[in-house]
N, C-alpha and C positions, 0 to 999 in steps of 0.2 A: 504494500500500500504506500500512497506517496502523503505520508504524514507531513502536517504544516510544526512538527515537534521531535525529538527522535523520542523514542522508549515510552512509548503512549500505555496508558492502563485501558485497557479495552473491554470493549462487553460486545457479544453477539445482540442483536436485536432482529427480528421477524416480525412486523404487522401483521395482526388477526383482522377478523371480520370488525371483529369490534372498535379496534381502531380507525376502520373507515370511512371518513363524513360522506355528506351528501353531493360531494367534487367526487366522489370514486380516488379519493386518495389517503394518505396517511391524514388526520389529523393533526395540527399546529401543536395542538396542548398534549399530545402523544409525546412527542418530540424531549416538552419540557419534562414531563416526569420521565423518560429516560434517561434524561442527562440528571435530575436529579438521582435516580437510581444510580448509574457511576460515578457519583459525585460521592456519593457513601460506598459503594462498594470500593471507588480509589481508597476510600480513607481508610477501608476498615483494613484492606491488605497494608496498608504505610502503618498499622497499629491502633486506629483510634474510631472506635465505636461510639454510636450512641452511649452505650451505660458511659465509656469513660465520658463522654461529654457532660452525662448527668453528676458526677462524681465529681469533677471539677468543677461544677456549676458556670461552663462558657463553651462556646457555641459559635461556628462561623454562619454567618449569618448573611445572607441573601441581602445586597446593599443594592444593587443593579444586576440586572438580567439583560442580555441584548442576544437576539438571534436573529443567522441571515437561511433563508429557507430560500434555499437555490433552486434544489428540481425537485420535484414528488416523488412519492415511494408508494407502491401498491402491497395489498393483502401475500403474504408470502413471498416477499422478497426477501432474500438473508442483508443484511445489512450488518456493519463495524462500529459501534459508540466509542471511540477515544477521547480520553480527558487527559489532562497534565495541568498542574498547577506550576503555572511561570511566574511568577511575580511576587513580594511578598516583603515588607519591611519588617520582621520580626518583632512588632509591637502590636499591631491593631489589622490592619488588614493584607490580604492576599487575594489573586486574581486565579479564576479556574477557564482553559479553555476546553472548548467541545469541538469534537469533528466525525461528522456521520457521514459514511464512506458505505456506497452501493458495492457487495461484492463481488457480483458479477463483470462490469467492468473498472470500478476503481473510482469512481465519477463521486466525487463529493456532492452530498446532498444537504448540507446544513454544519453550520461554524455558530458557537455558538460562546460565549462569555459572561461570568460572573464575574462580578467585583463584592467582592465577601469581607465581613466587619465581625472581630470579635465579640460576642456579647456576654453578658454574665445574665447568664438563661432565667434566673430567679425574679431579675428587675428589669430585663430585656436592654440594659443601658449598654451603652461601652466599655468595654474592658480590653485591658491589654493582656495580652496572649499570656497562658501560665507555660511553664518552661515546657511541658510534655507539646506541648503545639508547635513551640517554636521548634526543638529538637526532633520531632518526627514529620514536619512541613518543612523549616528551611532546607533541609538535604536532597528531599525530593523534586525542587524545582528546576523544570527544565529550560535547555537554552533552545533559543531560534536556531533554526538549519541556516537560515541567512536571513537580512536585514528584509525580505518581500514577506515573511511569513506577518500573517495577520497579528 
């Protein structure tokens, strides 16, 4: 696959029937909760689950969402979710991207970005990162293949 990342965390995905609006195509909001679904399962393979989230009481947090929905995807297609978190100032926030890749030919079908904000889950405020976030995010960020990747 021609990743806009090297060493992507991937998930398979396949739209069902019920995924498909009244365009005969994937639904928008499909889209989102898969990339939410790799956004946790990145996290849980890097170490860091839900309960530890509740354990520490913080939480990265959905600050912006942006997606570019390039070509459609139909019922039974195999498709590739890639995420990589690139960005990240070891205090308060980090950025996640998303890339959904048609298997069959390789054709990206959706780029997708979060801009994610620590919170301390109990008061939903801001909080800066406890050391377990920093230590198992700052290692895992990746670098651009070159200076055209989104």
């Amino acid at each position: 696959m021609d990743w806009d990342y090297p060493q992507p965390f991937t998930l398979p995905v396949t739209p069902c029937a019920g995924d498909i609006d009244g365009l005969d195509h994937t639904n928008n909001a499909v889209y989102v909760r898969w990339c939410e679904q790799a956004g946790w399962a990145h996290s849980e393979q890097l170490g860091l689950s839900l309960p530890d989230y509740r354990r520490l009481d913080r939480a990265m947090a959905i600050r912006r969402g942006e997606y570019d929905y390039l070509l459609p995807t139909f019922a039974g297609e195999a498709l590739t979710l890639a995420t990589w978190l690139v960005a990240g100032d070891g205090k308060l926030a980090m950025e996640r991207r998303f890339q959904l890749v048609r298997d069959s030919d390789g054709a990206t079908v959706l780029r997708g970005r979060w801009d994610l904000v620590c919170i301390e889950i109990s008061s939903g405020r801001v909080r800066r990162m406890p050391a377990e976030f920093v230590d198992t995010y700052m290692p895992a960020m990746a670098q651009a293949v070159d200076a055209a990747a989104p």
